[in-house]
C-alpha positions in Angstrom: -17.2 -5.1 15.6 -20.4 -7.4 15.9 -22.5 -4.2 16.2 -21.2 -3.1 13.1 -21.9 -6.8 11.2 -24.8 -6.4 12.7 -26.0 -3.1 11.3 -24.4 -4.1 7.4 -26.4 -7.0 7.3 -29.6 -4.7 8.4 -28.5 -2.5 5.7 -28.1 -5.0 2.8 -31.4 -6.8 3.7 -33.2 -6.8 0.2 -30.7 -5.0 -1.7 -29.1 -6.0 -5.2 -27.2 -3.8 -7.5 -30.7 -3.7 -9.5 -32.1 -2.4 -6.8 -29.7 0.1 -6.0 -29.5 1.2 -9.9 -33.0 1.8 -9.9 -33.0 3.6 -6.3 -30.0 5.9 -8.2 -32.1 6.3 -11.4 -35.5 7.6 -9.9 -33.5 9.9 -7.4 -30.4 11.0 -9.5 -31.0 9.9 -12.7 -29.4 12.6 -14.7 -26.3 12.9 -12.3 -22.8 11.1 -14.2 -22.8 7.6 -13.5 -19.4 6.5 -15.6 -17.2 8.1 -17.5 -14.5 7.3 -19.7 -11.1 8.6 -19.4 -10.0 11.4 -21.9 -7.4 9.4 -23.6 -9.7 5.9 -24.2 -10.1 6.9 -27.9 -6.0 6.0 -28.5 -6.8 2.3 -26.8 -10.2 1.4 -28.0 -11.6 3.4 -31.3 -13.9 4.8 -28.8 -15.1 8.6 -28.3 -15.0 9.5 -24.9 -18.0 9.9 -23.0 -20.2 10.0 -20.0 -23.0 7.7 -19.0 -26.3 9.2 -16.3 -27.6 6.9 -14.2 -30.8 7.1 -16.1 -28.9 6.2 -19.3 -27.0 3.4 -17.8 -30.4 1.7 -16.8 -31.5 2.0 -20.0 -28.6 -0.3 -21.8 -29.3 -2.4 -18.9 -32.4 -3.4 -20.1 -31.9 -3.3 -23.7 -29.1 -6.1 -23.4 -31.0 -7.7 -21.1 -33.5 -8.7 -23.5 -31.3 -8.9 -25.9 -29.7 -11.9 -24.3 -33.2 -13.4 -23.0 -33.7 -13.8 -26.7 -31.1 -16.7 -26.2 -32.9 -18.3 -24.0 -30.3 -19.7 -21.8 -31.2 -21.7 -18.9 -30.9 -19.7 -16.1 -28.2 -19.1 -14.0 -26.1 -20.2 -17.2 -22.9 -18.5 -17.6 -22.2 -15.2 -19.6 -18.2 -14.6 -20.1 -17.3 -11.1 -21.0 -13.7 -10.1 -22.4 -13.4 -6.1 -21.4 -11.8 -4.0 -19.2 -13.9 -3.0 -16.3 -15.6 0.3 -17.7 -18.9 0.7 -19.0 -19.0 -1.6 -21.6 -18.2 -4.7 -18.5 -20.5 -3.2 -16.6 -23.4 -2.9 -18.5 -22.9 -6.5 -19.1 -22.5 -8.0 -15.9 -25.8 -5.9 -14.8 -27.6 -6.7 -17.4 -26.3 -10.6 -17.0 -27.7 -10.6 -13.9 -31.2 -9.0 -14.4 -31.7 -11.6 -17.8 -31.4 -14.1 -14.4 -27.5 -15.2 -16.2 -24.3 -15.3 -14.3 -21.5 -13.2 -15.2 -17.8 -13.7 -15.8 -15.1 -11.1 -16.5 -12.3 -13.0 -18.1 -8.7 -11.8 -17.5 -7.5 -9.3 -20.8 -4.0 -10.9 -21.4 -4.7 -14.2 -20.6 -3.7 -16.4 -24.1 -6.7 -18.4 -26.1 -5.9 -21.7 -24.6 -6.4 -20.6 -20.9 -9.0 -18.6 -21.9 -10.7 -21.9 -23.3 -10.3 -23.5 -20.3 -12.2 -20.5 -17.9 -14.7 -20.4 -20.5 -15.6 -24.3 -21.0 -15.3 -24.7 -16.5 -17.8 -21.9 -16.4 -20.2 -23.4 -19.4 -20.4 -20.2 -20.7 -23.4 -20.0 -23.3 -22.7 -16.3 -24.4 -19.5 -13.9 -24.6 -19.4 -10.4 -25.1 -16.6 -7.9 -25.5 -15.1 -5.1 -26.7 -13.6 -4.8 -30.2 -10.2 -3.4 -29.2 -8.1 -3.0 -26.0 -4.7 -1.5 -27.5 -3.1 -3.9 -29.4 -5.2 -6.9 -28.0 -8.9 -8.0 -30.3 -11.2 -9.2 -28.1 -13.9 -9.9 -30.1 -11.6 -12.2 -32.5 -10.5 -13.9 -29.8 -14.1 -14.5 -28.2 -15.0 -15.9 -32.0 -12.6 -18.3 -31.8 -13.1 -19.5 -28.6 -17.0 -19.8 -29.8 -16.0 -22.5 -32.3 -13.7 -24.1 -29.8 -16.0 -24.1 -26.6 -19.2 -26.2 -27.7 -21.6 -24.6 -25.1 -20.8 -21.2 -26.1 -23.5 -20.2 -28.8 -23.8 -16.4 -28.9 -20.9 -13.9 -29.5 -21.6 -9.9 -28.8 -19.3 -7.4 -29.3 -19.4 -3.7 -28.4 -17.6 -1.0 -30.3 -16.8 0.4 -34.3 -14.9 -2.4 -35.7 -17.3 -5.9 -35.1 -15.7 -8.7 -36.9 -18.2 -11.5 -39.0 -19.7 -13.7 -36.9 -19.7 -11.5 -33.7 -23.7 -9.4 -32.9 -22.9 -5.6 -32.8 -24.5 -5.2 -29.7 -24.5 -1.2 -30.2 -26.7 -1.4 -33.2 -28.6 -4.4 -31.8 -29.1 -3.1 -28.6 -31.4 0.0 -30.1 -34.4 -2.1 -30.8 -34.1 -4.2 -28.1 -36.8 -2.9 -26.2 -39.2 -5.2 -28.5 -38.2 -8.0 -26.8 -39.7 -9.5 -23.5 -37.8 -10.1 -20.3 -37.8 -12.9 -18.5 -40.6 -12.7 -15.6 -38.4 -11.6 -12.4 -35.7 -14.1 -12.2 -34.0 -15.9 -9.9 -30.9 -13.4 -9.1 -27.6 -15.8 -9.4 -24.3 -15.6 -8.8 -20.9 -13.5 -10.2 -18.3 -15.7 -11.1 -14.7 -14.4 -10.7 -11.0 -15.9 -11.5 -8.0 -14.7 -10.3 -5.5 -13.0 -13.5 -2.9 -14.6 -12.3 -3.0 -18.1 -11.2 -6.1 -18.4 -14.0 -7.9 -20.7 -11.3 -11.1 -22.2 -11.8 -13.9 -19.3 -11.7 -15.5 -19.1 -8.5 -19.1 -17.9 -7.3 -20.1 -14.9 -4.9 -23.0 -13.0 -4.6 -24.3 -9.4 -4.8 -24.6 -9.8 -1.1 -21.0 -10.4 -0.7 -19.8 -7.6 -2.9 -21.9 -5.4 -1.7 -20.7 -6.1 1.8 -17.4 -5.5 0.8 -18.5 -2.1 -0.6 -19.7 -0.8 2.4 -16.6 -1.6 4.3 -15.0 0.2 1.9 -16.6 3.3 1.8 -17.9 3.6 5.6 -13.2 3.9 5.8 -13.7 6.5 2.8 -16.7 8.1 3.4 -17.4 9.8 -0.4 -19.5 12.1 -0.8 -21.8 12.1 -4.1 -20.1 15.1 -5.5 -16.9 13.3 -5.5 -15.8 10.7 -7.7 -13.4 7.1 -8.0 -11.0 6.2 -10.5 -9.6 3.3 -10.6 -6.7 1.3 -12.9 -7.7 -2.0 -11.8 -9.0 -4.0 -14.9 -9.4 -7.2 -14.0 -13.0 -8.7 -12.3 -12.4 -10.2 -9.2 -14.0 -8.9 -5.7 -11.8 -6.8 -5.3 -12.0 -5.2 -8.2 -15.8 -5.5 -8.3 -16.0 -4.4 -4.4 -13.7 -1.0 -4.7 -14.9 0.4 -8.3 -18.3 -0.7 -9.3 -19.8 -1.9 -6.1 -18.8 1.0 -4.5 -19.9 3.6 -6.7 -23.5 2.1 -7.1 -23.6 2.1 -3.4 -22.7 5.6 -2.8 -23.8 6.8 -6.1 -20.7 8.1 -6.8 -19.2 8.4 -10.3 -17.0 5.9 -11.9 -14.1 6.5 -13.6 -12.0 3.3 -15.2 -8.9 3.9 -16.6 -8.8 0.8 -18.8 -5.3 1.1 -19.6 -3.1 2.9 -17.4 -1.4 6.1 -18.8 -0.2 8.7 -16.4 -1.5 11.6 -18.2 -5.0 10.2 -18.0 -5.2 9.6 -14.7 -4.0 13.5 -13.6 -6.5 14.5 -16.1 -9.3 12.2 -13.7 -8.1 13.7 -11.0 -8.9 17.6 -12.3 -12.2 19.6 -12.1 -12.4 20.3 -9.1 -14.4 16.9 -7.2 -12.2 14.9 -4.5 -10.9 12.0 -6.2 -10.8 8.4 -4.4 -8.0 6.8 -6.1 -7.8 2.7 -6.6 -4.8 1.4 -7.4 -2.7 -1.8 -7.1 -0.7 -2.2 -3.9 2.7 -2.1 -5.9 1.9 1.0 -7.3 2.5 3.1 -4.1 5.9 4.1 -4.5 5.5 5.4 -7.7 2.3 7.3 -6.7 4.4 8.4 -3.0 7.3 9.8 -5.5 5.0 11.7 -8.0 3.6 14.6 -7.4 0.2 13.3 -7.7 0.6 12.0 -3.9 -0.2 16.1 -2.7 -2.9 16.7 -5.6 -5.3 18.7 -3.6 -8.3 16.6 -4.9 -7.0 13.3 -3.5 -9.3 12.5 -0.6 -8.5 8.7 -0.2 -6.6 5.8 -1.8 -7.5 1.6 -1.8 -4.3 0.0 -2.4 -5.0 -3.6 -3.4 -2.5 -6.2 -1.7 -2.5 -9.4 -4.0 -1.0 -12.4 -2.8 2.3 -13.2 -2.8 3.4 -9.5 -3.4 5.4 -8.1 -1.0 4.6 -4.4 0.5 6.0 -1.9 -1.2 7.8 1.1 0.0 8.0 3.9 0.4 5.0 4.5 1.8 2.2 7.6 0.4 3.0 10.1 3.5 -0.3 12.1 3.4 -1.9 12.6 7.2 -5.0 14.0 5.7 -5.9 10.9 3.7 -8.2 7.7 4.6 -5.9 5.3 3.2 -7.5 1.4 2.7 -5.0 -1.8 1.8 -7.6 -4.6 0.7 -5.4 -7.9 1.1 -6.5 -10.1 -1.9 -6.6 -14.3 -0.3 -8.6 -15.9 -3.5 -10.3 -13.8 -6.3 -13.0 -14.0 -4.4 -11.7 -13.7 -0.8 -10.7 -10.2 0.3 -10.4 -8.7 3.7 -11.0 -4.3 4.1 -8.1 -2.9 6.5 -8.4 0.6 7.4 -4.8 2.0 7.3 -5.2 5.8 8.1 -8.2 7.6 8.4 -8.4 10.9 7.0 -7.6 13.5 10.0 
């Protein structure tokens, strides 16, 4: 076990998730980086897509300077109201490369408790998404903005931008114009648990890409397979399974958003072994369908969160790596290997 500390901290030496992007982009830059699922257009107003690497880096930057016009002290805070897919991820890369820190608020949560995440963190910008099924992101960020006195900037991705909120996608095109901040101090990710709505807490890239590579030494993907994941929310665990991993490996991301069973069966065609995320009381359901012997599952992370009790039955697949990460905090997590593949 110390040999294998030992060698992950050799391995993260220098690394970032900028780093890793831009390792991904010169090397791979027109392989699928994240893709949207094919029903996102009935939750979001949104045309399905795919994302390279190369163009992934690309809105990167362009927000980036886009928020360095705002000139926020840095390490200030940066909440963002989206589920984790590209539009969250784009902004908590680009957070962190404008030298801001980035926190994903929980989709659900009501204004008030919003309010509260938002003012503990001293958010100075938010960005979101304009729709989320029935939910309005963006309207709710606006009125936190004239609630929350430190918040100053309001960005919203998507077709339908209400007043007051920047349409980042148009904005976002001539961004390029503006300057970046001279190599930044890289801070922290903030993350809250959706449930308890605690006070945000800090980790760093080195943690969550520690957790990352735990992950996928159980999994071992290959780059011609691909993740999909239903979790939404932005905590390590979260972070650590989907995103982290998949800039790690450089495999591609797919987030459901909102879970609907027909899209993720249509994730899991094409022909590419699928490592499935999902949360830890979802594995009956998944044991009982018939998506527990879809030939292209390769692996599934169950996520264990606090004070759940296991669920059973158990998925009954020898030839799986199966990984339970057991949730402490939302930003404490330990990787247990359950079954590796045979």
């Amino acid at each position: 076990m110390r040999a294998e500390q030992d060698e992950a901290a050799t391995l993260l030496d220098g690394l970032n998730l900028d780093t890793l992007l831009g390792a991904l982009t010169r090397g791979r830059g027109y392989d699928a980086a994240l893709r949207d699922p094919p029903g996102r257009r009935s939750w979001s107003d949104v045309q399905p897509a795919s994302i390279n690497f190369l163009q992934l880096e690309q809105r990167i930057d362009r927000l980036a300077r886009l928020l360095s016009i705002n000139k926020g002290q840095p390490g200030a805070s940066v909440a963002i109201l989206a589920p984790l897919g590209p539009e969250a991820i784009v902004s908590v890369l680009a957070s962190l490369r404008a030298g801001l820190s980035p926190l994903i608020l929980p989709l659900g949560a009501n204004e008030l408790e919003l309010l509260r995440l938002v003012e503990a963190s001293g958010a100075v910008m938010a960005l979101g998404v304009s729709r989320v099924g029935p939910e309005r992101p963006l309207l709710t960020l606006r009125n936190l903005a004239m609630r929350a006195f430190s918040t100053r900037f309001v960005g919203g991705f998507g077709p339908d931008v209400p007043d007051g909120v920047a349409p980042l996608d148009t904005l976002m095109a001539t961004a390029e114009l503006h300057p970046l901040p001279g190599m930044p101090e890289r801070p922290d990710l903030q993350v809250t648990d959706a449930r308890s709505l605690g006070m945000p807490m800090r980790i760093s890239e080195r943690v969550l890409l520690g957790k990352a590579l735990e992950i996928s030494r159980a999994l071992k993907p290959m780059t011609s397979s691909r993740i999909v994941t239903t979790l939404i929310g932005g905590d390590l665990a979260a972070l650590a399974s989907g995103p982290g991993m998949a800039m790690l490996t450089g495999v591609e991301l797919l987030s459901l958003g909102l879970f609907n069973l027909g899209d993720l069966q249509a994730c899991m065609e094409g022909g590419r072994n699928v490592h499935l995320v999902l949360p830890g009381t979802m594995e009956p359901a998944l044991a009982h369908s018939r998506l527990a012997g879809h030939p292209a599952l390769a692996s599934v992370v169950f996520v264990q969160r606090e004070p759940e009790t296991r669920a059973y039955p158990a998925i009954d697949r020898p030839d799986l790596a199966i990984v339970d990460i057991e949730v402490s905090s939302a930003a404490e997590i330990a990787v247990v290997r359950r079954q590796l593949a045979s």
